[in-house]
PAVEXSE-407542 format. One line per field, with one value per atom (N, C-alpha, C): residue number from 1; atom name; x, y, z. Coordinates in nm, 3 decimals. Layout:
! PAVEXSE-407542
nr <- c(NUM, ...)
atom <- c(CA, ...)
u <- c(X, ...)
v <- c(Y, ...)
w <- c(Z, ...)
This chain:
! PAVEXSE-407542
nr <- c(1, 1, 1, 2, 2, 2, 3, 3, 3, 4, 4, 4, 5, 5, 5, 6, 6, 6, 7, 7, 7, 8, 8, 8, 9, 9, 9, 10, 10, 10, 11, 11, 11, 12, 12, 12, 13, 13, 13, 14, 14, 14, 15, 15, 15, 16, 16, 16, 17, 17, 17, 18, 18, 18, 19, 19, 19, 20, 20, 20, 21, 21, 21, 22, 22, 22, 23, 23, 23, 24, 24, 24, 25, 25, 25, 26, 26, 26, 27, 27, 27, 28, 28, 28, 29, 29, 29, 30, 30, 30, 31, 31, 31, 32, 32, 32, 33, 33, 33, 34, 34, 34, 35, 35, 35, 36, 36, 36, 37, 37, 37, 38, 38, 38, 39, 39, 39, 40, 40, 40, 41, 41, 41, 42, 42, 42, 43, 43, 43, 44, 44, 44, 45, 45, 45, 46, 46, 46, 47, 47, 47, 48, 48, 48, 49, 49, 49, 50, 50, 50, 51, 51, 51, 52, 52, 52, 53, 53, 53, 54, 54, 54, 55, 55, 55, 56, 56, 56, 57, 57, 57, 58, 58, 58, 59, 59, 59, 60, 60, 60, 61, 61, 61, 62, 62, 62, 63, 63, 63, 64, 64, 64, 65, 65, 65, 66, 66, 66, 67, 67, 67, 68, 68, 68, 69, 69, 69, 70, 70, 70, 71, 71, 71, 72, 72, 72, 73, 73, 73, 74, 74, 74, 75, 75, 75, 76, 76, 76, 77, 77, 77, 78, 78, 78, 79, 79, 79, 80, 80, 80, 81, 81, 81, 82, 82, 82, 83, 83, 83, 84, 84, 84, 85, 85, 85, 86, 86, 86, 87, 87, 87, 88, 88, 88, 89, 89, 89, 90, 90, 90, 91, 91, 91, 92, 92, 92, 93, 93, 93, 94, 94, 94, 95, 95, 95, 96, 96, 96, 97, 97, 97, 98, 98, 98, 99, 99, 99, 100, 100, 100, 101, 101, 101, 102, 102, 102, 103, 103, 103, 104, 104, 104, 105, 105, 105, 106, 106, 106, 107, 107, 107, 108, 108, 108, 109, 109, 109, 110, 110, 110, 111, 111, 111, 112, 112, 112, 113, 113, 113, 114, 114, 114, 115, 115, 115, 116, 116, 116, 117, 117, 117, 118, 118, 118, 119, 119, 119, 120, 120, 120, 121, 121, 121, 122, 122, 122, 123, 123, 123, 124, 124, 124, 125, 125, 125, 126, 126, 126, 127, 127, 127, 128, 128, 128, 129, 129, 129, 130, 130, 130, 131, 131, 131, 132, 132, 132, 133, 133, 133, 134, 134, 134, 135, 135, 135, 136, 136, 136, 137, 137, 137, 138, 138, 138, 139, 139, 139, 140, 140, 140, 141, 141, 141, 142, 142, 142, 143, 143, 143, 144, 144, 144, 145, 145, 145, 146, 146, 146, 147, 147, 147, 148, 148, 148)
atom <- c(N, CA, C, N, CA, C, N, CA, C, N, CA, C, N, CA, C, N, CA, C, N, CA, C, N, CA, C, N, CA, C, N, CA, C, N, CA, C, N, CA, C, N, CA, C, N, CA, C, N, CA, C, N, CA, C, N, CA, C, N, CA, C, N, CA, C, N, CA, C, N, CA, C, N, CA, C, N, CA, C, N, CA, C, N, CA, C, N, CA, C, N, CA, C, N, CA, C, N, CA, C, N, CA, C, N, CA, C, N, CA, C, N, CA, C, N, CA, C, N, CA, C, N, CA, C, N, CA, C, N, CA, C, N, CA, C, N, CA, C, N, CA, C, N, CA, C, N, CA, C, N, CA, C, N, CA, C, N, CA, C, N, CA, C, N, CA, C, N, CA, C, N, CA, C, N, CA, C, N, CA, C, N, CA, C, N, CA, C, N, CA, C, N, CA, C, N, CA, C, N, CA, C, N, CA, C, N, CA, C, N, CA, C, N, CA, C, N, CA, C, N, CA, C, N, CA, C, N, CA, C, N, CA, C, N, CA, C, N, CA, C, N, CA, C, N, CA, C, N, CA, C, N, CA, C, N, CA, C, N, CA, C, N, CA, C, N, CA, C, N, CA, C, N, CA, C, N, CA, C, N, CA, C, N, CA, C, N, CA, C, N, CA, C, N, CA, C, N, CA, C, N, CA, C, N, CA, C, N, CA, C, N, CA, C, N, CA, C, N, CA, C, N, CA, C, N, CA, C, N, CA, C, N, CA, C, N, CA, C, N, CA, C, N, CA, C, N, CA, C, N, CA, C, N, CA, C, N, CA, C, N, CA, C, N, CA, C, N, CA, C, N, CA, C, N, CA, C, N, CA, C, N, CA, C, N, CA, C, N, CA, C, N, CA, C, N, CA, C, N, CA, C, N, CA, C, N, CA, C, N, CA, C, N, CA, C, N, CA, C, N, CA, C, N, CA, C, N, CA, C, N, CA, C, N, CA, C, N, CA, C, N, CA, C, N, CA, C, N, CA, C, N, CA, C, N, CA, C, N, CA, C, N, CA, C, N, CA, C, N, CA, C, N, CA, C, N, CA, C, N, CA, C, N, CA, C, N, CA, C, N, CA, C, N, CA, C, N, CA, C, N, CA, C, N, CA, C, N, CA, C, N, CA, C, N, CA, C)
u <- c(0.083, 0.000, 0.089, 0.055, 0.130, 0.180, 0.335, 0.403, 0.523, 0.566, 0.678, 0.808, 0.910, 1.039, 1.080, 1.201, 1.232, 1.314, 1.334, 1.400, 1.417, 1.571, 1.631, 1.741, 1.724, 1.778, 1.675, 1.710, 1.629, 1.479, 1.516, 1.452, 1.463, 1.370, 1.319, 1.245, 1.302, 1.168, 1.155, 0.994, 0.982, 0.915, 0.901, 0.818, 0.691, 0.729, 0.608, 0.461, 0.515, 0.423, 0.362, 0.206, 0.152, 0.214, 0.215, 0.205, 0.071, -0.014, -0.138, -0.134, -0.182, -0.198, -0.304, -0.414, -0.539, -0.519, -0.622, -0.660, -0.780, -0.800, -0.879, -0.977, -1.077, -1.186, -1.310, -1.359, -1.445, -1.439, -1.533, -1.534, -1.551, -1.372, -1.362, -1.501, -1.565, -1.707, -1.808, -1.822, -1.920, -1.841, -1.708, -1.667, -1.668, -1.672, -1.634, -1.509, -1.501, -1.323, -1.264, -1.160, -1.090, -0.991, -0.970, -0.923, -0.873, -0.842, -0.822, -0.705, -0.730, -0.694, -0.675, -0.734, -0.747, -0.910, -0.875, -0.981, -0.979, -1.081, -1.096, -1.109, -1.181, -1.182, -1.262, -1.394, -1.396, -1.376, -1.248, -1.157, -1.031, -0.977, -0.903, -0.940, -1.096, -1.087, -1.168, -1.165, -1.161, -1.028, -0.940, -0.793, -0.747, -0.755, -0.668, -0.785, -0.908, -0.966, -0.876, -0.877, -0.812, -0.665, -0.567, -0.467, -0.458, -0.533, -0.524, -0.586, -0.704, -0.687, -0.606, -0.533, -0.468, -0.330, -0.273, -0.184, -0.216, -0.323, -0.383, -0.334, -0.413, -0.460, -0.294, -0.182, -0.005, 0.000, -0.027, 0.018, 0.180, 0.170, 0.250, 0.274, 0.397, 0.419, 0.441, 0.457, 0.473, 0.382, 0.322, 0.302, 0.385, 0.390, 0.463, 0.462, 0.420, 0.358, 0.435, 0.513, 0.633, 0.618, 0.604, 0.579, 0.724, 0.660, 0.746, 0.762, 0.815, 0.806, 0.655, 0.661, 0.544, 0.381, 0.410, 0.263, 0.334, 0.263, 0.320, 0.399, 0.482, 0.490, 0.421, 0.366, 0.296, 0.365, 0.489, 0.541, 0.436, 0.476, 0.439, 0.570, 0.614, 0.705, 0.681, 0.707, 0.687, 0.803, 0.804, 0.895, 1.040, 1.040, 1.130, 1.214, 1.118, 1.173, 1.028, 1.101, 1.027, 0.969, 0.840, 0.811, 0.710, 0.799, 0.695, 0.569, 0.410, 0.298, 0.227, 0.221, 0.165, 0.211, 0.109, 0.175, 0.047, 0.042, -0.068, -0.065, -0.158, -0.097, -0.076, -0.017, -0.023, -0.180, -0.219, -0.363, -0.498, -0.400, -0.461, -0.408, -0.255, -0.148, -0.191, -0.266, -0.263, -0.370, -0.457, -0.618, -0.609, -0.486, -0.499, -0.437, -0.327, -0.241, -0.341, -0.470, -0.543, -0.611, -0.661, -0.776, -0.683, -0.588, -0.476, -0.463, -0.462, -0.435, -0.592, -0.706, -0.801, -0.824, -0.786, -0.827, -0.745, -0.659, -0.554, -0.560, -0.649, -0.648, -0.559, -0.505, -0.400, -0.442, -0.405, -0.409, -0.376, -0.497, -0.507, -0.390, -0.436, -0.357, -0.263, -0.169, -0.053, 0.050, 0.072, 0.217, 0.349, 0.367, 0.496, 0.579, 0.530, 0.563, 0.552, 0.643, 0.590, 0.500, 0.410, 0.292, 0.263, 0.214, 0.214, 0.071, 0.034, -0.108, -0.148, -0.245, -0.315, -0.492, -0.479, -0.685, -0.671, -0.774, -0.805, -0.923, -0.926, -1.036, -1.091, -1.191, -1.269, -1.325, -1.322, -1.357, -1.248, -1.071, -1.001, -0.957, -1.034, -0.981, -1.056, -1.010, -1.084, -1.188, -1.274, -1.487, -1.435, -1.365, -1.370, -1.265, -1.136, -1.032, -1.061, -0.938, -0.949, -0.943, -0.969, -0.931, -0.843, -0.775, -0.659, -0.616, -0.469, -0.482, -0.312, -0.380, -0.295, -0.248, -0.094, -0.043, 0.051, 0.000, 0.093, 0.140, 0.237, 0.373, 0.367, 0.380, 0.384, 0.520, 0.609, 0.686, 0.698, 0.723, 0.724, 0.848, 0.832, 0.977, 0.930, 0.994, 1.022, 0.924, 0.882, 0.810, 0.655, 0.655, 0.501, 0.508, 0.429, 0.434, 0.435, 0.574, 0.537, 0.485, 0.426, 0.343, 0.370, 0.436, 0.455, 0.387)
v <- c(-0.115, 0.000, 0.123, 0.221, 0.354, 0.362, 0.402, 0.393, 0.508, 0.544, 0.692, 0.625, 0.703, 0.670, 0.720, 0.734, 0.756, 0.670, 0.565, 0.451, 0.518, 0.506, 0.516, 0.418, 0.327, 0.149, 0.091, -0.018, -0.092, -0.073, 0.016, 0.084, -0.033, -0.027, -0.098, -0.087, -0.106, -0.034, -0.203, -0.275, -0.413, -0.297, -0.413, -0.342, -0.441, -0.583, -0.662, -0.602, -0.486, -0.416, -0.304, -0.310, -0.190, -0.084, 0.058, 0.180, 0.224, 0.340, 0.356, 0.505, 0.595, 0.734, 0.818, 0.867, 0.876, 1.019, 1.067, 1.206, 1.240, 1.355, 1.442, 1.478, 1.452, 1.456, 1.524, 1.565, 1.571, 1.733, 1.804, 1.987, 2.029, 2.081, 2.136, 2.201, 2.269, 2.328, 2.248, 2.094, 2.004, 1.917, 1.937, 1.854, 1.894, 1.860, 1.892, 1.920, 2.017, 2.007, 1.995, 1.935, 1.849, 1.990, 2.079, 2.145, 2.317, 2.391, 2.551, 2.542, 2.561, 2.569, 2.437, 2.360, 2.218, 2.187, 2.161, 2.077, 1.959, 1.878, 1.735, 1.673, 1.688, 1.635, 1.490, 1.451, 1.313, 1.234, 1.316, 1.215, 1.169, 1.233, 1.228, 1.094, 1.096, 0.989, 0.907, 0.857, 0.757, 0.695, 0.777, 0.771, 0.710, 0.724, 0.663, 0.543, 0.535, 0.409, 0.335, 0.315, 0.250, 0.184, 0.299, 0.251, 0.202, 0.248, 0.155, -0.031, -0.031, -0.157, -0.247, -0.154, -0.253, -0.269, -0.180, -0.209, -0.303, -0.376, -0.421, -0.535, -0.567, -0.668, -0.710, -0.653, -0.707, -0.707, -0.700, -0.698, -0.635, -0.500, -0.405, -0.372, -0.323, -0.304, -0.130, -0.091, 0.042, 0.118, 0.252, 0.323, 0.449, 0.535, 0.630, 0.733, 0.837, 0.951, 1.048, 1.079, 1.149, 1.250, 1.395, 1.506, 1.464, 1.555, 1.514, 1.659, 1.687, 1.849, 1.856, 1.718, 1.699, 1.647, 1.633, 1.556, 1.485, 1.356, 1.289, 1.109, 1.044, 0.928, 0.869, 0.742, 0.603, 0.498, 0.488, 0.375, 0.231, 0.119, 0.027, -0.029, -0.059, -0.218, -0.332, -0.324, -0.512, -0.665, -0.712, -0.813, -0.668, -0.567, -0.495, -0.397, -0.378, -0.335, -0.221, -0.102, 0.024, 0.007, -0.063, -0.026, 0.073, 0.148, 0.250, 0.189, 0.222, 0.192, 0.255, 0.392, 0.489, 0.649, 0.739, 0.857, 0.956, 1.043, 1.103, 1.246, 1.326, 1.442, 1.555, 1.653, 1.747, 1.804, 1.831, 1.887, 1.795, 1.694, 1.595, 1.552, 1.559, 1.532, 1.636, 1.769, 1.839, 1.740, 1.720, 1.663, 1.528, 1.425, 1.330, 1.317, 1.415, 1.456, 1.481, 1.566, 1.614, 1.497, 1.408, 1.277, 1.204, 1.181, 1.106, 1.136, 1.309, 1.387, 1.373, 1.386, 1.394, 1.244, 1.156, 1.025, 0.948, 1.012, 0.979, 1.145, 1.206, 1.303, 1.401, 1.433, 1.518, 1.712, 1.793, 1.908, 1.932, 1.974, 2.014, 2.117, 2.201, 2.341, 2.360, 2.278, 2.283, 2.200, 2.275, 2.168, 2.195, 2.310, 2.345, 2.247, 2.176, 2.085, 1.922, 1.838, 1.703, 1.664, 1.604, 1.500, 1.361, 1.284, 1.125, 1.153, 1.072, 1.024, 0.876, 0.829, 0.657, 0.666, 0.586, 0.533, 0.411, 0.324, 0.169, 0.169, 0.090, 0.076, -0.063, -0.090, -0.226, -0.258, -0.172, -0.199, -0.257, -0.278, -0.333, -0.419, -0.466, -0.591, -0.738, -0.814, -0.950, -0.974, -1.033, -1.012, -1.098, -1.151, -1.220, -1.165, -1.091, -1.011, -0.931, -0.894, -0.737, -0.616, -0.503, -0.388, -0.388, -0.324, -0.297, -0.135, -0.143, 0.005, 0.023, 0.118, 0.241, 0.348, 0.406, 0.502, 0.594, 0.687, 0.818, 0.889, 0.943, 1.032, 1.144, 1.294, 1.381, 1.436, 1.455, 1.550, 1.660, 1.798, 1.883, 1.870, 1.916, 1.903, 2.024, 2.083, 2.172, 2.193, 2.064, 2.021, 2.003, 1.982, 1.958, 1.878, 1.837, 1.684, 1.594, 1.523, 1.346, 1.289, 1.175, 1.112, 0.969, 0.914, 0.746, 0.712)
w <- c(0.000, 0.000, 0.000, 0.040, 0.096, 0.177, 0.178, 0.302, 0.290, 0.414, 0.405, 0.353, 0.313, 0.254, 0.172, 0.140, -0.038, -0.074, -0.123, -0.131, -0.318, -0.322, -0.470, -0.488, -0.418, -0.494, -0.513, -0.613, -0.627, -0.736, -0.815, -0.926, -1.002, -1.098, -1.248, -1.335, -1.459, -1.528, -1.595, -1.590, -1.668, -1.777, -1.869, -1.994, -2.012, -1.914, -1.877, -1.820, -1.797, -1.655, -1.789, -1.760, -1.860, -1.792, -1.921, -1.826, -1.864, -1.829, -1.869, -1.818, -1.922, -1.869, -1.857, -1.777, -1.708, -1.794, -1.893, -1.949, -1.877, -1.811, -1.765, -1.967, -1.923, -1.999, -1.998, -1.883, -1.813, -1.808, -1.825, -1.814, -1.683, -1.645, -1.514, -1.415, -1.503, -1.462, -1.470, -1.479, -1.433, -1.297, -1.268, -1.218, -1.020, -0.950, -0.793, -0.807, -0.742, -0.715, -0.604, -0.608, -0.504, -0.416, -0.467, -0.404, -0.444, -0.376, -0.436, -0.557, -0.663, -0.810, -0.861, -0.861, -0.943, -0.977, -1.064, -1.144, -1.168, -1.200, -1.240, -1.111, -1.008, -0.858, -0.880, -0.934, -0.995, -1.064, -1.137, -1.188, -1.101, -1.006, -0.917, -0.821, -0.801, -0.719, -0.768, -0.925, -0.975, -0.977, -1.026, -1.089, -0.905, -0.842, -0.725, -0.652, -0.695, -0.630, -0.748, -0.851, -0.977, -0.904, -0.922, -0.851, -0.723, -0.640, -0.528, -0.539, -0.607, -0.637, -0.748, -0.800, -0.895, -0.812, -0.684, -0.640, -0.539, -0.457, -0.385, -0.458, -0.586, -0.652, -0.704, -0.759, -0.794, -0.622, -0.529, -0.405, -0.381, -0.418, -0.414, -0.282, -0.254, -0.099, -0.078, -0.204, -0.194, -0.341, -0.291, -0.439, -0.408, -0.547, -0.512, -0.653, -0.578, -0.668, -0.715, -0.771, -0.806, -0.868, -0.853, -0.942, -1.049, -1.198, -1.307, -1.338, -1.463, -1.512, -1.623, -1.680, -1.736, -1.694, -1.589, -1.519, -1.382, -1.355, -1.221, -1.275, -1.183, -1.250, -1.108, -1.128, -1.029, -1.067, -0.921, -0.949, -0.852, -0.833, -0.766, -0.718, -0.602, -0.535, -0.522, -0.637, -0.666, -0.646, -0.525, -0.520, -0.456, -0.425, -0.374, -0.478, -0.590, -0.684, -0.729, -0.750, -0.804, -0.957, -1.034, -1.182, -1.179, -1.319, -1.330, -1.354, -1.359, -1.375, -1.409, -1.409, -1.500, -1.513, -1.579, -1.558, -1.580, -1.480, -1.486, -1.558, -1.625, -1.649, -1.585, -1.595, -1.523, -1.450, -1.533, -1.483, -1.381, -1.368, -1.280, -1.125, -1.134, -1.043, -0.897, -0.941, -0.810, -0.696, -0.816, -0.779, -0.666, -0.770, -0.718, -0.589, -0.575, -0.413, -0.317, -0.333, -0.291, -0.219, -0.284, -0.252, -0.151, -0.158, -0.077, 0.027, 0.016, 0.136, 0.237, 0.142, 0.272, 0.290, 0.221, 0.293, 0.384, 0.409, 0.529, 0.590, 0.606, 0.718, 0.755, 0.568, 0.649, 0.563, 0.600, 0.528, 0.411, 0.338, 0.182, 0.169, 0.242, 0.160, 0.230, 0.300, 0.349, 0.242, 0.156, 0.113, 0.077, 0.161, 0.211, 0.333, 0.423, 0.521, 0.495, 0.520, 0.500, 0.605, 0.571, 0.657, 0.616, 0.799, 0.712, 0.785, 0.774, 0.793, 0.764, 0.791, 0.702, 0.698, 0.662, 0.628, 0.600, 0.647, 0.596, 0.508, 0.442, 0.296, 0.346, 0.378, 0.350, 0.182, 0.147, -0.043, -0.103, -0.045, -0.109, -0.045, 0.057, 0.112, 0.065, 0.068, 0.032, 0.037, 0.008, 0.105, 0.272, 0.314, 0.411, 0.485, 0.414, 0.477, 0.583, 0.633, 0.731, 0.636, 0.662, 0.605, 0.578, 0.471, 0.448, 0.486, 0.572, 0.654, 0.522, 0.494, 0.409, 0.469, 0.456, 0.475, 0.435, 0.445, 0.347, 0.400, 0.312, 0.339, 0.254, 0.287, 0.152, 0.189, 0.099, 0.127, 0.036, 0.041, -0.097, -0.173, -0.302, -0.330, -0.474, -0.544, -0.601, -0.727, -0.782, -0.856, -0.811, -0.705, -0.621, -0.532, -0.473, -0.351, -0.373, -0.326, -0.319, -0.238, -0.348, -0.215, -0.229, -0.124, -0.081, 0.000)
């Protein structure tokens, strides 16, 4: 799931592994918004129920949200190894920080400071499982917030 760190060993890129890149479609002015100057707020939290169960489902031990100069990258830890897995675009990346941020309880419009926080999901746990408890890390960095 989500977890704090910045781990830069152990990188890989498979080409086994789709990448897939989420276009905002949807007219900012029909959409909720997730937060002060972003748009696309239900696509934001389509775009991360998505990834959270597809990282659930490779039984990933880590995700990790990486501002880019062009949009965001979504890696997964798979077997202890970083593949990329998708890439979001710019005009989406604020949105989806945003959903992360209020579902682990931490402050929207703070992202000058790092914060961790968690949330458990019963929607991605097994039908007979426990919840699965998720937790996040933001830190800022020059480009925008990461989020592990």
């Amino acid at each position: 799931m989500i977890s704090s760190g910045v781990h830069t060993n152990g990188i890989a890129s498979d080409s086994s592994l789709p990448v897939m890149t989420h276009k905002t479609t949807a007219n900012p002015k029909d959409v909720p918004r997730a937060g002060a100057g972003s748009g696309g707020g239900a696509d934001a939290v389509s775009v991360v129920a998505d990834l959270l169960g597809r990282a659930v489902a490779r039984r990933a031990g880590d995700i990790h949200f990486e501002p880019q100069d062009d949009g965001m990258r979504v890696r997964f830890r798979l077997d202890g190894l970083l593949h990329d897995i998708d890439r979001l675009p710019a005009s989406l990346a604020e949105s989806v920080v945003a959903r992360l941020k209020v579902l682990a309880g931490l402050l929207t419009y703070r992202t000058d400071v790092p914060q961790e926080g968690s949330f458990s999901d019963d929607s991605l746990a097994a039908t007979d499982g426990p919840p699965i408890d998720i937790r996040v890390a933001t830190f800022p960095t020059v480009r925008g917030e990461r989020v592990a």
